[in-house]
C-alpha positions in Angstrom: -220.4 34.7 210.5 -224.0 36.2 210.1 -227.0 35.3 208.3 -227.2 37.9 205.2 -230.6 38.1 204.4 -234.3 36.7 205.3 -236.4 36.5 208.4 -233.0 35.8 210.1 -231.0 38.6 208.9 -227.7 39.9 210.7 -228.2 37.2 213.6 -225.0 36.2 214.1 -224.1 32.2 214.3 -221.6 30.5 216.2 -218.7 28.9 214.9 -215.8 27.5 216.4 -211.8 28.4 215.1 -210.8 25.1 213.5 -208.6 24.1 210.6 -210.8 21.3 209.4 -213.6 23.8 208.9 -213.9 26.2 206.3 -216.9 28.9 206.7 -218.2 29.9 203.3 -217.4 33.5 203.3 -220.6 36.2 203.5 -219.7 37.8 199.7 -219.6 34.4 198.1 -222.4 33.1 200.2 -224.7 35.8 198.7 -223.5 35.5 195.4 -224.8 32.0 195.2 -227.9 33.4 196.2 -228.1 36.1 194.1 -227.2 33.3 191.4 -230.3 30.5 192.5 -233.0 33.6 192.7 -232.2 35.7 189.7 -231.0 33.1 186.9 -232.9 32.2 184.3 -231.2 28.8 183.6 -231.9 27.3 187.2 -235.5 26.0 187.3 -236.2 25.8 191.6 -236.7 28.6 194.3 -235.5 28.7 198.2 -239.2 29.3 199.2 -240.4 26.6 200.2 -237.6 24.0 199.0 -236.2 20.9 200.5 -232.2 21.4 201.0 -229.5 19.0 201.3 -226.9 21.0 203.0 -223.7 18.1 202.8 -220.4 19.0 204.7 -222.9 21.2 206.7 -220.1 22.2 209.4 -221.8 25.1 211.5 -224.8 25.2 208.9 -223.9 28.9 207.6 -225.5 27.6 204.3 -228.7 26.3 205.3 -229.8 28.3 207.9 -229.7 31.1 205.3 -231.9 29.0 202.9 -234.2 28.9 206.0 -234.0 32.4 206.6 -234.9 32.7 202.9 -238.0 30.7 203.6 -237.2 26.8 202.5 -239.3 24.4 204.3 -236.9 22.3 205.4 -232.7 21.3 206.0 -231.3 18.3 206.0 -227.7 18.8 206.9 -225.0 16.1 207.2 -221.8 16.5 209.0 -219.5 13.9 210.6 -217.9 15.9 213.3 -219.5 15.7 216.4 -218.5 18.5 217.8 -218.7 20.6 214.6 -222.4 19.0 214.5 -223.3 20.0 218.4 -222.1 23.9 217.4 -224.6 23.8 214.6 -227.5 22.2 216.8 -226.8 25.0 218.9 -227.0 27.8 216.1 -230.5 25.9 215.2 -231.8 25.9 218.4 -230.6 29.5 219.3 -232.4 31.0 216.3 -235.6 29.1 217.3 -235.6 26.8 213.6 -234.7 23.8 215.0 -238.1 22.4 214.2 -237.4 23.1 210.3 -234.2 20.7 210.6 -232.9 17.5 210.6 -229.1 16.9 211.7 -227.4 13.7 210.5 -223.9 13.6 212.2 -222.7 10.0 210.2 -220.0 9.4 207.8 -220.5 10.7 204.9 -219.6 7.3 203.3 -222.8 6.5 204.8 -225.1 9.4 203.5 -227.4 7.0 201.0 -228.8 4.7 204.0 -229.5 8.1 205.8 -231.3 9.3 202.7 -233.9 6.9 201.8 -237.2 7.7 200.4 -236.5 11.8 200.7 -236.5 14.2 197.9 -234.5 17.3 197.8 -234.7 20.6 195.5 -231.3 22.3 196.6 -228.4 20.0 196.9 -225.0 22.1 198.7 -221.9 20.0 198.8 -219.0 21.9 200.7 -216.2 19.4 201.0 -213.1 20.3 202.2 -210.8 21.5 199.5 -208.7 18.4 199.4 -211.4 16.0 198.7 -212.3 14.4 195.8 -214.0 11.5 197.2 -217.2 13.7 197.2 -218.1 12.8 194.0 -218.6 9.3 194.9 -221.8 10.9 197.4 -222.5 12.8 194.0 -223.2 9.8 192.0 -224.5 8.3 194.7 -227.3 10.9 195.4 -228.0 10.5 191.5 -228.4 6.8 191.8 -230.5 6.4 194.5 -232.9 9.5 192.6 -232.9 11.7 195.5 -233.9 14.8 193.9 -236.9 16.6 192.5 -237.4 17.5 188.9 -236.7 20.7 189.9 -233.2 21.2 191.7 -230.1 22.2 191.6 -226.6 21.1 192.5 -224.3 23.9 194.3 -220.6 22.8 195.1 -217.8 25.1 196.3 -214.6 24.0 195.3 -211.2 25.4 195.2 -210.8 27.6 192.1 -207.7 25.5 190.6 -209.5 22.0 191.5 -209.9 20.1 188.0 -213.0 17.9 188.9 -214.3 15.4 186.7 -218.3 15.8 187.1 -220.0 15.6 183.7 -220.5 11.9 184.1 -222.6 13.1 186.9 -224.3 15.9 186.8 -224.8 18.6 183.6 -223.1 22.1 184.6 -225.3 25.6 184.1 -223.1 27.9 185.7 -219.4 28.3 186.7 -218.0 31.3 188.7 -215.4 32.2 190.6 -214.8 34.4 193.2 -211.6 34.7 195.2 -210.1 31.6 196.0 -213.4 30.1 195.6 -215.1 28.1 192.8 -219.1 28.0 192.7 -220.6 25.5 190.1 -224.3 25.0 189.5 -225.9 22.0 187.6 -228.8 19.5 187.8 -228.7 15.7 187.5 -229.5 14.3 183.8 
């Protein structure tokens, strides 16, 4: 794993072998970028955002966005040792000061929340669950966002989610396995 583009670009960042994790791949990685700075139906830029990077793991998602220039990361991840790896990547690149780390149950991510605003929202659950869409309307209920963001969630490209209650989808692609959806809260 390697950061793709920015200030950053071609560090590598440590991850750890594990079958809970699931790195997001470099080629999809930078189509979502290519997607957030060239599309004319998403209305928010990396430079100088606020990201919510949710199911963080090692962070390959948000420390691009910081390597890209956002002002800061919030990222969320439950496994402690998953959670230590990714302090490590932060502290190793020298951005640790551009970060906050919140290693809590998910279940738990709207006390951890309170009073913050975010323009990039990236929810990378693992494949098999659909209990993220309860942190979705959560996140929409407790107002969370800017008026200008954007919702990014990889899913699995067979997974039949129900999320127009929630949030109003832009874009749809898919690339191998993997399925990239962009929206914004109503």
């Amino acid at each position: 794993m390697r950061i793709i583009s920015g200030t950053l670009k071609g560090k590598p960042l440590l991850f750890l072998k594990d079958k809970n994790t699931r790195p997001l791949k470099d080629a999809v990685k930078e189509n979502i970028f290519n997607i957030l700075n060239h599309s004319n139906e998403l209305n928010v830029t990396i430079e100088n955002a606020k990201v919510l990077d949710l199911y963080s793991g090692f962070g390959s998602f948000g420390i691009e966005c910081l390597s890209r220039g956002a002002k800061i990361v919030t990222f969320f991840e439950s496994n402690r040792i998953i959670s230590n790896t990714l302090r490590k990547n932060l502290i190793n690149l020298s951005i640790i000061d551009r970060a906050n780390i919140i290693n809590d149950k998910i279940e738990n991510l709207g006390e951890n929340l309170r009073e913050k605003k975010f323009n990039i929202f990236f929810f990378d659950p693992p494949f098999k669950d659909n209990d993220f869409i309860l942190n979705l309307k959560n996140l929409k209920e407790k107002k969370v966002f800017d008026q200008n963001h954007v919702i990014i969630i990889h899913r699995e490209k067979s997974s039949k989610d129900n999320l127009q209650e929630y949030l109003i989808s832009k874009i749809v692609k898919v690339y191998g396995r993997s399925k990239i959806i962009f929206g914004v809260f109503d």
